[in-house]
C-alpha positions as CSV (number, residue, x, y, z in Angstrom):
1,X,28.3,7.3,-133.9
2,X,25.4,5.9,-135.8
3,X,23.2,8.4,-134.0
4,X,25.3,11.1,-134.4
5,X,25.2,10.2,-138.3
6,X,21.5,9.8,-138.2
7,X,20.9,13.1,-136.7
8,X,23.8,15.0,-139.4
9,X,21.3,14.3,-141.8
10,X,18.3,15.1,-140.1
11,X,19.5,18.2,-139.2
12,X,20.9,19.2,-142.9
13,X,17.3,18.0,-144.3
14,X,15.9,20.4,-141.9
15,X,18.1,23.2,-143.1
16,X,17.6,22.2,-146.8
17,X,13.9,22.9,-146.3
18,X,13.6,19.2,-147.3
19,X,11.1,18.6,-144.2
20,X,9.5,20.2,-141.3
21,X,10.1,18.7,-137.9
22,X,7.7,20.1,-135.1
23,X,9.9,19.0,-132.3
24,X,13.2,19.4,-134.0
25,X,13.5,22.7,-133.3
26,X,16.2,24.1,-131.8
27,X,14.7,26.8,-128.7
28,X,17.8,29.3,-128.3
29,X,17.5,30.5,-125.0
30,X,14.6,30.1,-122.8
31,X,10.5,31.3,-123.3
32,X,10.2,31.1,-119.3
33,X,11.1,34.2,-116.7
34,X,13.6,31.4,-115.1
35,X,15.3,33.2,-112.8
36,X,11.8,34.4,-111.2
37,X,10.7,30.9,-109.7
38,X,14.6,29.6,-109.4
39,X,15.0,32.2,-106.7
40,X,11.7,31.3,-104.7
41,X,13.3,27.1,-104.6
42,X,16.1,25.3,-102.7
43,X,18.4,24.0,-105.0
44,X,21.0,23.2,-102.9
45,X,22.2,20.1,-103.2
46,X,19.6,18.4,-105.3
47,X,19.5,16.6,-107.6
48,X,17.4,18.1,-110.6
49,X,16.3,16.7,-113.9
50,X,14.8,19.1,-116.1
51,X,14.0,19.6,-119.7
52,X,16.7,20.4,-122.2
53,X,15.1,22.5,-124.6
54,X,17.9,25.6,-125.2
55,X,19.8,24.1,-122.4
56,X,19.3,27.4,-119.9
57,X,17.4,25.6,-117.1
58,X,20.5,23.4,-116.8
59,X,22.7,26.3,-116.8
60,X,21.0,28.3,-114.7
61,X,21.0,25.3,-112.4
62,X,24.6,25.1,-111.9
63,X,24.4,28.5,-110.2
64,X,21.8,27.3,-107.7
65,X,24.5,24.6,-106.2
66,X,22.9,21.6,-107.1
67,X,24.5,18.4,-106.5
68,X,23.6,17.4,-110.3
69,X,21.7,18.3,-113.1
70,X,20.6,15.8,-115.8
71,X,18.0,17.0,-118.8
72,X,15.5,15.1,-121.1
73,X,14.4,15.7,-124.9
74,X,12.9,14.4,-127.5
75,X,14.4,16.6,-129.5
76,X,18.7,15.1,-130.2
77,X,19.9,18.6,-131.6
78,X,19.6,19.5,-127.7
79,X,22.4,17.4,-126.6
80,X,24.9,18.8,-129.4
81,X,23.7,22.6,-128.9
82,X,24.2,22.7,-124.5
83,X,27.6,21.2,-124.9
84,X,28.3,24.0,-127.5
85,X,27.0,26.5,-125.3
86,X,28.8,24.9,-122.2
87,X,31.8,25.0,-123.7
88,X,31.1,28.7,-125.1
89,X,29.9,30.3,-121.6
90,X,34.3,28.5,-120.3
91,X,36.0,29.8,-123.1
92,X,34.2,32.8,-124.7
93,X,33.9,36.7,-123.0
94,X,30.5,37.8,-122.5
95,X,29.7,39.9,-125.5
96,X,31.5,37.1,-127.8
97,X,28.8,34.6,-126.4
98,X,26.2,37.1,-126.9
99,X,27.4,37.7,-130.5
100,X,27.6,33.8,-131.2
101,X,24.5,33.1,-130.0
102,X,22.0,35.8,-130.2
103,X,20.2,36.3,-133.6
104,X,17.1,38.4,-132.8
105,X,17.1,42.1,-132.0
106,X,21.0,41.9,-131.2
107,X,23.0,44.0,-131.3
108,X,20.7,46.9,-131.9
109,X,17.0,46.7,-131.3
110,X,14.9,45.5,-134.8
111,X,18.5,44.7,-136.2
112,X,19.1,40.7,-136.7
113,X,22.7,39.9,-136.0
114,X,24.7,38.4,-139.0
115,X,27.8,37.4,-137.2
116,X,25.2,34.7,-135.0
117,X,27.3,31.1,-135.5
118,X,30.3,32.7,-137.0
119,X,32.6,30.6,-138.0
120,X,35.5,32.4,-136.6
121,X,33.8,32.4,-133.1
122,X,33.0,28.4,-133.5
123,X,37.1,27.8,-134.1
124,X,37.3,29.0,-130.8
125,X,34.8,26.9,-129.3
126,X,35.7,23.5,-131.3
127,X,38.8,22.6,-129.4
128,X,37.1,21.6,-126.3
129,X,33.8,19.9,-127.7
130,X,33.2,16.6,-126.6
131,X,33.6,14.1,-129.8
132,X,29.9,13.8,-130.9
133,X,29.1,17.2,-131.1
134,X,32.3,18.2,-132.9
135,X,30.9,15.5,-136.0
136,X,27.3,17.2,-135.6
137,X,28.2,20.9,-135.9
138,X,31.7,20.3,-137.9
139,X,29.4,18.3,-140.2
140,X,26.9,21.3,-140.5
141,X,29.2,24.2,-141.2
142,X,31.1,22.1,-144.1
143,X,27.9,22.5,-146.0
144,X,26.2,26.1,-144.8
145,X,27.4,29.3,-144.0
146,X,27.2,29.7,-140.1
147,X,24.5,32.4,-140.3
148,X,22.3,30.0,-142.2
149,X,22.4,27.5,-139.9
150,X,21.2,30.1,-137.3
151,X,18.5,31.8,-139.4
152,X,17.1,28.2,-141.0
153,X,14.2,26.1,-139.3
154,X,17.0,24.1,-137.2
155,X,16.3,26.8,-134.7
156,X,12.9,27.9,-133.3
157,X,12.2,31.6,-134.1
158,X,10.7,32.3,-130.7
159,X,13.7,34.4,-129.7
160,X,13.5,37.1,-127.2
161,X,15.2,40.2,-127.3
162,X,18.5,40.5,-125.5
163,X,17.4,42.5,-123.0
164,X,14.6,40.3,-121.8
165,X,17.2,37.6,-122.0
166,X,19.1,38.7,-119.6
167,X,16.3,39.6,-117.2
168,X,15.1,35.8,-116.9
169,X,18.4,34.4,-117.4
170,X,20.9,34.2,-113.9
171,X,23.5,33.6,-116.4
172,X,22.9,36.2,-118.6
173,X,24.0,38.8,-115.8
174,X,28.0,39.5,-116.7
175,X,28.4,39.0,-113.1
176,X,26.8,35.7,-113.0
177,X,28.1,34.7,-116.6
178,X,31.8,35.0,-115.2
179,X,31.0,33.3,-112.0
180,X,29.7,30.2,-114.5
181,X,32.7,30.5,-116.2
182,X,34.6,29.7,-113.0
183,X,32.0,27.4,-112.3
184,X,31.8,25.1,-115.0
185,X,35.1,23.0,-115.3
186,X,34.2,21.6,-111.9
187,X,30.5,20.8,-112.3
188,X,29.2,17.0,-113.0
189,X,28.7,15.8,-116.6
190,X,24.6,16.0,-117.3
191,X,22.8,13.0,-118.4
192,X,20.9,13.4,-121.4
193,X,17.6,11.5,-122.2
194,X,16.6,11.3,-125.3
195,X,13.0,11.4,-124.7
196,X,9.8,12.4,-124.2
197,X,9.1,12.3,-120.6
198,X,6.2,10.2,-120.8
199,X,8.5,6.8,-122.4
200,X,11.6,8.4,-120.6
201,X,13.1,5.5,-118.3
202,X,15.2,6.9,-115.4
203,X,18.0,5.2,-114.0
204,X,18.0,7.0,-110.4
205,X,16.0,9.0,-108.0
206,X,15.5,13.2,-108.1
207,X,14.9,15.6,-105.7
208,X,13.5,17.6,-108.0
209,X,12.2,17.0,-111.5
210,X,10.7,20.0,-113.6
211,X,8.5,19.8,-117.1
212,X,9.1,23.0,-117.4
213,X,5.7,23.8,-120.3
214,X,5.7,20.7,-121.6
215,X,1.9,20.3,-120.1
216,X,0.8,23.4,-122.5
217,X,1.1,20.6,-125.2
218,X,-1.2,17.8,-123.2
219,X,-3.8,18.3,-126.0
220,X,-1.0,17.2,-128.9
221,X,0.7,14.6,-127.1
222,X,-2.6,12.5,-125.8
223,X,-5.7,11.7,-127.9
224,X,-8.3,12.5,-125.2
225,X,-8.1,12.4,-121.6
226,X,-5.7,15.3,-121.2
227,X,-5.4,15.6,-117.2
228,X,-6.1,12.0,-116.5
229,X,-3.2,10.6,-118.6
230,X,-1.1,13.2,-117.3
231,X,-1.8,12.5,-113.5
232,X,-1.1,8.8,-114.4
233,X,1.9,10.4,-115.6
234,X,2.9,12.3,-112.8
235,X,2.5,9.5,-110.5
236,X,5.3,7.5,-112.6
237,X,7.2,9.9,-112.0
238,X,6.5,9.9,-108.5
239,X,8.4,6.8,-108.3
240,X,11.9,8.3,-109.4
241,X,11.2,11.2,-106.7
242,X,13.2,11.1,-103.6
243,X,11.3,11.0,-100.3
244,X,9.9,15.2,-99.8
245,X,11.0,15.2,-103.7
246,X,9.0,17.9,-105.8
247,X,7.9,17.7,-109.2
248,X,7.2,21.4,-111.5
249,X,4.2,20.3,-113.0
250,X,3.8,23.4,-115.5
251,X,5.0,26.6,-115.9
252,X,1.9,29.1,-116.9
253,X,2.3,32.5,-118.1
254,X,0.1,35.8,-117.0
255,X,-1.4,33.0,-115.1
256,X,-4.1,36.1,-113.5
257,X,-5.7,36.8,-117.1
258,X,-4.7,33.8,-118.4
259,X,-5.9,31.2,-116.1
260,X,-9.5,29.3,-116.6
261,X,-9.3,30.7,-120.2
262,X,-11.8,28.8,-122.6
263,X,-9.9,27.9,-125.8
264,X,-6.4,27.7,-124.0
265,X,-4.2,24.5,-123.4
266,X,-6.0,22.8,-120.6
267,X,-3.8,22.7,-118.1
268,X,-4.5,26.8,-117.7
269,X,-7.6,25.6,-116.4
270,X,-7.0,25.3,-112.8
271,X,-10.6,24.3,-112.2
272,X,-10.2,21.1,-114.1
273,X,-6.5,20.1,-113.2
274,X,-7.6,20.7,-109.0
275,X,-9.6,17.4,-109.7
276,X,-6.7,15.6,-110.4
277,X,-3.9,17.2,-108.1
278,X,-2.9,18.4,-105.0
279,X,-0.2,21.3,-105.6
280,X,1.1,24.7,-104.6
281,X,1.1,27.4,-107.0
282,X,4.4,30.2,-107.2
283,X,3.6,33.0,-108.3
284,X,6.5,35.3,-109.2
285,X,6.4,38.4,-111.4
286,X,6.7,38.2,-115.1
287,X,8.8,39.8,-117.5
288,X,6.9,41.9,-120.2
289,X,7.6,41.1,-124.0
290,X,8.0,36.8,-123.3
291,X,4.3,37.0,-124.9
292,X,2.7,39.4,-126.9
293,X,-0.3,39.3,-125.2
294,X,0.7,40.0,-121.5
295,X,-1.3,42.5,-119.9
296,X,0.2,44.4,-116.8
297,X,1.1,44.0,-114.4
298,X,2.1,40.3,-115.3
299,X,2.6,37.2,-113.0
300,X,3.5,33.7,-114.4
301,X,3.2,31.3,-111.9
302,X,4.9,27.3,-111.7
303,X,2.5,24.8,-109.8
304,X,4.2,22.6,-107.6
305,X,3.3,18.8,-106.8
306,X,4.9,17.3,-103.5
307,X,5.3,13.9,-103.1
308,X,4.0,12.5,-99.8
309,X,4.4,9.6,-98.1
């Protein structure tokens, strides 16, 4: 409960403008075209850990059949916010989780949504929280209107547009979204690591572990020797990988005008990274509008390290 205390006021200093946290944001759905590259792997039965973040890869993962999903963070806010969403996607319709959650360009295009984090919506929710994130968001609404919670720095602003959200989200598809439903009440609890992933200590073996773009930030997160540190890295990881486990090294957007780019994040240089890995690149079509900058016709691509005997 400590924690949980410790990251109330975090979070309300964050919302107060008091300070600026680079890696407390809060990302509300995913930047990645996820259901492109989830449909080209075999989740079946694996056992996944991937990045928390807005909590969609985990999502998205229970509809792949996976035996179980845990999720790492350095972030805590992402712990509290996927067991809200959870909860919302089992007891929520489809348009009230849209109205809860989405901010930008919902409902109508250039039109922010003011009833995002209602507090009428979150009654509905609160009931089947787990204890933890009942304090955090409770805690949070007894001092702020829910719409300022939604529109303050808690949450990133890199928010796409509803109807790119539901092109790279399975989940997103009302179909899909009701098939979660259904779904949910009989998946595994996740694990949560609060960490980065290069202190993160893993108490069992994955099939499949995925960093999701987490490599776009090697240049902030090491002082020099980007792709070295991050092979030595890699081959840590290596160790919690099941036998023919696979790790997603990096996801890479408009990876054919993007790639080998001079003042990029280094691990778009393919040239360089090749040095220090052996790995299979996916390439999979990408959706327009996740970056401004995306020329057509856009692929995004995920490169793929195998472990080997």
């Amino acid at each position: 409960m400590d924690n949980v205390r410790k990251n109330i006021d975090l979070a309300k200093k964050i919302i107060n403008n008091e300070i600026d946290e680079l890696f407390s944001y809060i990302y509300p759905f995913t930047t990645e075209n996820i259901k492109g590259y989830y449909d080209l792997l075999d989740f079946s039965n694996k056992n996944v850990l991937t990045v928390g973040s807005s909590g969609d890869h985990t999502l998205n993962l229970y509809l792949k059949n996976v035996s179980s999903v845990d999720y790492f963070d350095i972030n805590p806010f992402c712990e509290y916010y996927f067991d809200l969403k959870r909860k919302a996607i089992e007891h929520l319709e489809y348009d009230e989780f849209l109205d809860y959650f989405c901010y930008n360009d919902y409902p109508k295009l250039l039109k922010n949504n003011n009833k995002a984090f209602s507090i009428s919506t979150y009654y509905k929710i609160l009931p089947y929280l787990n204890d933890d994130t009942k304090y955090f968001w409770d805690s949070l609404y007894i001092d702020n209107m829910g719409i300022d919670i939604r529109k303050s720095d808690l949450f990133s602003k890199d928010e796409k547009p509803s109807k790119v959200l539901t092109k790279t989200n399975l989940y997103l598809e009302p179909n899909n979204y009701y098939k979660l439903k259904d779904l949910l009440p009989f998946c595994q609890s996740s694990t949560f690591y609060n960490s980065n992933i290069y202190d993160i200590n893993l108490n069992k073996k994955y099939d499949i572990i995925m960093l999701s773009n987490i490599p776009s930030y090697l240049e902030y997160i090491y002082e020099d020797n980007y792709l070295e540190n991050f092979h030595n890295l890699i081959l840590k990881l290596d160790e919690n990988l099941n036998d023919e486990g696979i790790i997603l090294l990096s996801y890479l957007y408009d990876i054919n005008h993007n790639v080998n780019f001079i003042n990029g994040p280094i691990i778009y240089n393919l040239e360089e990274v090749n040095k220090y890995f052996k790995y299979e690149t996916l390439k999979f079509k990408g959706i327009e509008n996740i970056l401004y900058h995306q020329q057509n016709p856009i692929k995004d691509a995920v490169l793929v390290y195998k472990k080997t005997k």
